[in-house]
C-alpha positions in Angstrom: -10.3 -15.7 -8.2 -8.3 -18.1 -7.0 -5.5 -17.7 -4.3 -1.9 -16.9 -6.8 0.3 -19.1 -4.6 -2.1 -22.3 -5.2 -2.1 -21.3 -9.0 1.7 -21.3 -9.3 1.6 -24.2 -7.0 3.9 -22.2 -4.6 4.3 -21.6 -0.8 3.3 -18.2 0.8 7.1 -18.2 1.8 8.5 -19.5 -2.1 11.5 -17.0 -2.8 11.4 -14.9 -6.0 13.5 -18.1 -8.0 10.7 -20.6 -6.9 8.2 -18.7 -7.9 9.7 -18.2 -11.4 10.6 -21.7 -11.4 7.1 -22.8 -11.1 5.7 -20.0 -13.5 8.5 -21.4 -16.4 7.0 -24.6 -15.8 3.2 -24.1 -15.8 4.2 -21.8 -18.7 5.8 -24.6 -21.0 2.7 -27.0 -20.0 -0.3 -24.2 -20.3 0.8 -22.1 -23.4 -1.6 -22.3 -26.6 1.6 -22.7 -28.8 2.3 -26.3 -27.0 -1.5 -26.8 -25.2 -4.6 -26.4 -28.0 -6.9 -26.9 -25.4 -9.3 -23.8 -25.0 -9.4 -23.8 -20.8 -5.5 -24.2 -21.1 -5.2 -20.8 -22.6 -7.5 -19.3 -19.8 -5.9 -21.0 -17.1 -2.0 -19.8 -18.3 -3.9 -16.2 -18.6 -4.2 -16.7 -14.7 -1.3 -18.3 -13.9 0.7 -15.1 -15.7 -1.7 -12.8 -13.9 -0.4 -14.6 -10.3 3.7 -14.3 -11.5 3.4 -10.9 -12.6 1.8 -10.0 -8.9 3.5 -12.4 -6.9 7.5 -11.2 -8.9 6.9 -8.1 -8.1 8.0 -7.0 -4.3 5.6 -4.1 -4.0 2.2 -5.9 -5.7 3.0 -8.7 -3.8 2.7 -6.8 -0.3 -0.3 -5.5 -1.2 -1.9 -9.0 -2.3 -0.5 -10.5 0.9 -2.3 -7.6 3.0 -5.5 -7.5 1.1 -5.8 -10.1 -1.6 -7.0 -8.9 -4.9 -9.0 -6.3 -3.6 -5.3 -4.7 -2.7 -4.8 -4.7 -6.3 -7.7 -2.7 -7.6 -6.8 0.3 -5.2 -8.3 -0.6 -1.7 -6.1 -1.3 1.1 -2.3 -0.5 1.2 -2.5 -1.2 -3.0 -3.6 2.5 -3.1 -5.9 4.4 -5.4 -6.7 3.2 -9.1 -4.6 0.0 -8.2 -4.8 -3.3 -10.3 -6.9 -3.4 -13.4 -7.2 -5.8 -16.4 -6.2 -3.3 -18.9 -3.0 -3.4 -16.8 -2.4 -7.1 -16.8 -3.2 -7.2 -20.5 -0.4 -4.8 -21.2 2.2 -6.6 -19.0 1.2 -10.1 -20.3 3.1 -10.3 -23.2 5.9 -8.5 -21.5 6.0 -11.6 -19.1 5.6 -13.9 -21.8 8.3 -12.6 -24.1 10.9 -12.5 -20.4 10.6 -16.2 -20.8 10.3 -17.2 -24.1 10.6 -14.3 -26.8 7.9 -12.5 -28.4 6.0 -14.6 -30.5 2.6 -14.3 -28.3 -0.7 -14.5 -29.0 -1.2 -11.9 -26.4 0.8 -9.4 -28.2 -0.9 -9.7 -31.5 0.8 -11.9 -33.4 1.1 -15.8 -33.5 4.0 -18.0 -33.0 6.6 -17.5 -35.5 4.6 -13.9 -36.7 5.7 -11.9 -33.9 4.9 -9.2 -32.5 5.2 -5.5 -33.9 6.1 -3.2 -30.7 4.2 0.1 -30.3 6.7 2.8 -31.8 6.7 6.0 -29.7 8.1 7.2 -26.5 8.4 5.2 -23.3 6.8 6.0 -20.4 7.6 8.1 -17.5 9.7 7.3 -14.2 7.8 6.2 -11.2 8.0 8.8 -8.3 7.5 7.6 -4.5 7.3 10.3 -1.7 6.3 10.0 1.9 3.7 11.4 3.8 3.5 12.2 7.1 -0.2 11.7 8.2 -2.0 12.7 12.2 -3.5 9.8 13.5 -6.9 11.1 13.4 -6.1 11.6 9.4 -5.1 7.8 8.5 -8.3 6.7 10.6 -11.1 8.5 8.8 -8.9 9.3 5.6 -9.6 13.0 3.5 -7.6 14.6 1.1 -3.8 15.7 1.4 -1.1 17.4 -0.5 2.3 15.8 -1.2 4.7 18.3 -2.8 7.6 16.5 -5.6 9.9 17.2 -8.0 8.6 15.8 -10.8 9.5 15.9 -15.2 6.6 17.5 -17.1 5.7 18.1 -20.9 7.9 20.8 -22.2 5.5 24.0 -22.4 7.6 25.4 -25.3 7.8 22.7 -27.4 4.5 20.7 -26.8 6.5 18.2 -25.2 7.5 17.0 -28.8 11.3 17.8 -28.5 11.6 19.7 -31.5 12.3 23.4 -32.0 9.1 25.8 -32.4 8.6 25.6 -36.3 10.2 22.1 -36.8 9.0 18.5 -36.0 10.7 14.7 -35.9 11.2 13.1 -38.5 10.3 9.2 -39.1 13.6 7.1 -38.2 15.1 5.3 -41.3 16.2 2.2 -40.1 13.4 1.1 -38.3 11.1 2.5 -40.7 9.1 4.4 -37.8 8.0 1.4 -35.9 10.8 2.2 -33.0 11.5 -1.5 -33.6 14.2 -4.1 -35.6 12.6 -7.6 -36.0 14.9 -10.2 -35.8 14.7 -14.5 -35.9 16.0 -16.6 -33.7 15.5 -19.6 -31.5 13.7 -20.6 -28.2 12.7 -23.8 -26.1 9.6 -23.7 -28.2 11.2 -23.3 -31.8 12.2 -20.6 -34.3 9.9 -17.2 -33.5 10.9 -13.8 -34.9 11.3 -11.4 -32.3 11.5 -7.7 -32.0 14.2 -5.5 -30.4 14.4 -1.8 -29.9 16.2 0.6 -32.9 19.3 1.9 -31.6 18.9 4.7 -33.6 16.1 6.3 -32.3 15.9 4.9 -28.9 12.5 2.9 -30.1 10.8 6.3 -31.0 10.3 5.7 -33.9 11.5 9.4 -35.0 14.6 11.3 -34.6 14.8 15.4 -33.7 17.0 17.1 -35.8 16.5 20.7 -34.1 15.9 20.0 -30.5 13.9 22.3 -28.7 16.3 25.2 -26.8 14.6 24.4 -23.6 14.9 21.3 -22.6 17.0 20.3 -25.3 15.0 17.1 -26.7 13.7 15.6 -24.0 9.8 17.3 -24.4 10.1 17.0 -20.8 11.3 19.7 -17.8 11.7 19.5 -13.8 9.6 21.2 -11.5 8.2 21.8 -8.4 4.3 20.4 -8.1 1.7 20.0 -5.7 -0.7 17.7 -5.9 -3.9 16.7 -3.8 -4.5 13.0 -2.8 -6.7 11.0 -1.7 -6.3 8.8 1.8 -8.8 5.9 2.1 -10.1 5.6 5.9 -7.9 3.1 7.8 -4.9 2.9 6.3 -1.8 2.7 8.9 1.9 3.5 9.3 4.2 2.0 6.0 1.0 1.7 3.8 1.6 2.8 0.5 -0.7 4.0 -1.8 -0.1 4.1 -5.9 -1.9 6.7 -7.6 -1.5 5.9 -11.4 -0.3 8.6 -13.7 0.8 11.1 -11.5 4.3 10.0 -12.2 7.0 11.7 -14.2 6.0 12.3 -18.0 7.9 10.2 -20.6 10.3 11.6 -23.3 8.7 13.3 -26.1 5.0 12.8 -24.8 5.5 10.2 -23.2 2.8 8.4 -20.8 3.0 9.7 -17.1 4.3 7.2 -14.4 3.0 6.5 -11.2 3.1 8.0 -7.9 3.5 6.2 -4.8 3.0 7.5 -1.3 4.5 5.9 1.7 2.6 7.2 4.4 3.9 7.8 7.8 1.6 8.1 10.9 1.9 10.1 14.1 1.1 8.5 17.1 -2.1 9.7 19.2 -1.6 10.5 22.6 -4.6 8.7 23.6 -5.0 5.8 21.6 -3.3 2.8 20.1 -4.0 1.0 17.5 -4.3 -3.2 17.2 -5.1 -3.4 14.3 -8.9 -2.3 13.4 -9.0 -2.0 17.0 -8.6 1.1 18.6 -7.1 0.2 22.5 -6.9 3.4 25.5 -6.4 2.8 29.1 -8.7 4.6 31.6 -7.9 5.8 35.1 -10.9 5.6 37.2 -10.7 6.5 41.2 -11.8 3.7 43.6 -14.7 5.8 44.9 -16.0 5.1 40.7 -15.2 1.5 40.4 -16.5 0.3 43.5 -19.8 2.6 43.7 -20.4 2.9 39.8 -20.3 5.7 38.0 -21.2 7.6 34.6 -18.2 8.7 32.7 -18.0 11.5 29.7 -15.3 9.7 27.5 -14.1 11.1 24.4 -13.5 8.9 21.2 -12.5 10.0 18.2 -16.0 10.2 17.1 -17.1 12.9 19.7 -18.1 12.3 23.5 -19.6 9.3 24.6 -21.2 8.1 27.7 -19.5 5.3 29.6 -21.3 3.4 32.4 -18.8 1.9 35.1 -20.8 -0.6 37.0 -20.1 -1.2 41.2 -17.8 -3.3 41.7 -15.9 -2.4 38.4 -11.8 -4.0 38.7 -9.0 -3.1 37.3 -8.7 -4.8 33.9 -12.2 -4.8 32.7 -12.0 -4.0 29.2 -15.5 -2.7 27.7 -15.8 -1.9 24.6 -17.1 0.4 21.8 -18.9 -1.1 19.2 -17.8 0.5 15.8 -15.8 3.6 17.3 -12.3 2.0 16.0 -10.9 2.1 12.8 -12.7 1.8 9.5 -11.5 -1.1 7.5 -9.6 -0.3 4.0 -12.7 -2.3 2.3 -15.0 0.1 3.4 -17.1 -2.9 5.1 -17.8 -1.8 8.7 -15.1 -0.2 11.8 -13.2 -2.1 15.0 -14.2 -1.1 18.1 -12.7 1.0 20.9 -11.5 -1.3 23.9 -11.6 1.0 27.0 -9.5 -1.1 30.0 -9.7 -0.7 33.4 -7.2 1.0 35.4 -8.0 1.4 39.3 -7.0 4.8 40.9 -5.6 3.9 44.4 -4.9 7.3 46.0 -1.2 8.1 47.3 -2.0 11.2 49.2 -4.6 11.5 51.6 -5.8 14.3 53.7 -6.3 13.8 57.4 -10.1 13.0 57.2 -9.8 11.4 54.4 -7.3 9.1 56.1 -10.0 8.9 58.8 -13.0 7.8 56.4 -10.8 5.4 55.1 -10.1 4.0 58.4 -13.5 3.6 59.3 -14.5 1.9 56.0 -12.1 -0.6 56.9 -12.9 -1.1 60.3 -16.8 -1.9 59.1 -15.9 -4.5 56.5 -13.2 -5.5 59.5 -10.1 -5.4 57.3 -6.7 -4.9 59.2 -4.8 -1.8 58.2 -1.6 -0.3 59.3 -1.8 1.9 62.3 -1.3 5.5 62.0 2.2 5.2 63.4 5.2 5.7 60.8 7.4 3.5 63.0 5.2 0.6 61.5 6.2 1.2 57.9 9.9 1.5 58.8 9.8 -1.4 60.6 8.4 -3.0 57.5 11.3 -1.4 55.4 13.5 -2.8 57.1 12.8 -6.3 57.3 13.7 -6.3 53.8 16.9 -4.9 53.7 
């Protein structure tokens, strides 16, 4: 697939108007109404695919983060994601933004139009956050997110009516939810569709609402749902899981659910990215003679070999003991840097062996004497 801001012709930093600029234009020049060419048709397919991500803030994120994969549910595009039944759905919705609804997308050439689906629109989209431990957004698992959410009436079979009684077909509109109407665009006469104002593009009308929630088919209530977390996601990821939304009017399809997640830092570790980073403390006596070190990852204990000679700043590092990437292809590694221990309070002998380690490499030290270090105080007052 090719990258959506070369398609549109478009900077990675074009504003929302430049990028519908350029979609308008590549619109006019690809569409089959004004372009008979066959590979026309397939490139203004892709070029709608890259306005309809690139327009919209939250897909965009995602496709900046993680490219199309983002968009089919890896990444911060979160579960189910991007699919092509999607796009196909939302393509004549861009189309008719621009110019109307004659579309052969939609099912119906220029001038024919296009007969909307009658029926119920779908449910709101609900967003929540979660609050995830660090060890949770690294290796990912199942949690629960708790929301308020509309549901299908249980008394009514989320059809609106009263028990006993049923909608009836709207008159104006015939039952189609829609009134067709002509008129005029950049690309000549096409008949176009609007919703009925009678029935709210239903397509029926309830006469005896149902006592319970009084039309809608739909109620409030409190639900808890599990989710899935992918392995490396990372603070202000969000995740979409489709259909776990609000239910629409009268039976009406489910929204989406998005989760913002929210990670705790680890008292141990940071994170660079796939990279997992931790400072280590080691004594002198360790760095300069060498030493075998018990370390604990995330993973479980590992052993850690500190050569001789060993300085502060020496980063080694853990191959595949970071964080697992959102694509599932491989894990960072664990950078453990270097921090030299110099000891601040020293017993009596060890002050002594100390002394004679320096007198054998002959390295000058500061006597005994405290009148030598206020002397040394004082000389930079």
């Amino acid at each position: 697939m090719e990258d959506f801001y070369q398609l549109l012709g478009v900077s990675p930093q074009a504003t929302e108007d430049e990028i519908k600029r350029a979609f308008r234009k590549l619109a006019r020049e690809l569409h089959p109404d004004t372009n008979s060419d066959p590979a026309a048709t397939e490139e203004f397919k892709k070029v709608a695919l890259a306005y309809e991500t690139l327009s919209d803030p939250e897909r965009r994120r995602r496709y900046d983060m993680f490219g199309i994969e983002g968009l089919r549910g890896t990444g911060g595009g979160g579960a189910g994601g991007f699919t092509s039944e999607t796009f196909a759905a939302g393509l004549s919705d861009i189309f008719e933004q621009f110019f109307g609804s004659g579309s052969p997308f939609g099912g119906g050439g220029a001038g024919g139009g296009r007969r909307g689906r009658a029926g119920p629109p779908p449910g709101p989209n609900l967003e929540v956050n979660l609050e995830l431990a660090f060890a949770d957004a690294v290796f990912g698992g199942t949690q629960e997110v708790r929301v308020r959410v509309p549901l299908a009436c249980e008394t009514c079979g989320a059809t609106g009516a009263r028990p006993g009684t049923r909608a009836e077909p709207c008159g104006p509109c015939n039952g189609t939810g829609q009134i067709r109407q002509v008129r005029q665009s950049i690309l000549g006469q096409m008949v176009t569709t609007g919703r009925c104002n009678r029935c709210g593009g239903m397509g029926e009308v309830v006469r005896a609402p149902c006592p319970d929630c009084h039309g809608e088919g739909r109620r409030l209530r409190e639900q808890a749902y599990p989710v899935d977390i992918p392995a490396g996601v990372d603070n202000g990821n969000t995740l979409r899981f489709p259909e776990m939304g609000g239910a629409g009017p009268r039976g009406g399809a489910r929204g989406d659910l998005y989760v913002h997640l929210r990670v705790r830092p680890h008292d141990r570790f940071q994170r660079q990215g796939f990279d997992l980073i931790h400072t280590l403390e080691v004594p002198f006596t360790q760095a300069a003679l060498g030493a075998y070190i018990r370390f604990e990852t995330l993973d479980g204990t590992e052993d850690l070999v500190i050569p001789r000679g060993t300085q502060s700043g020496r980063v080694f590092h853990l191959r595949g003991r970071g964080v697992p990437h959102v694509d599932g292809r491989g894990r960072g590694d664990l950078q453990v840097k270097i921090q030299v221990e110099t000891p601040d309070k020293l017993t009596k002998e060890e002050e002594h062996l100390l002394r004679q380690f320096a007198a054998e490499r002959g390295e000058e030290v500061a006597s005994a004497d405290s009148g030598f270090f206020s002397k040394i105080r004082s000389a930079f007052k």
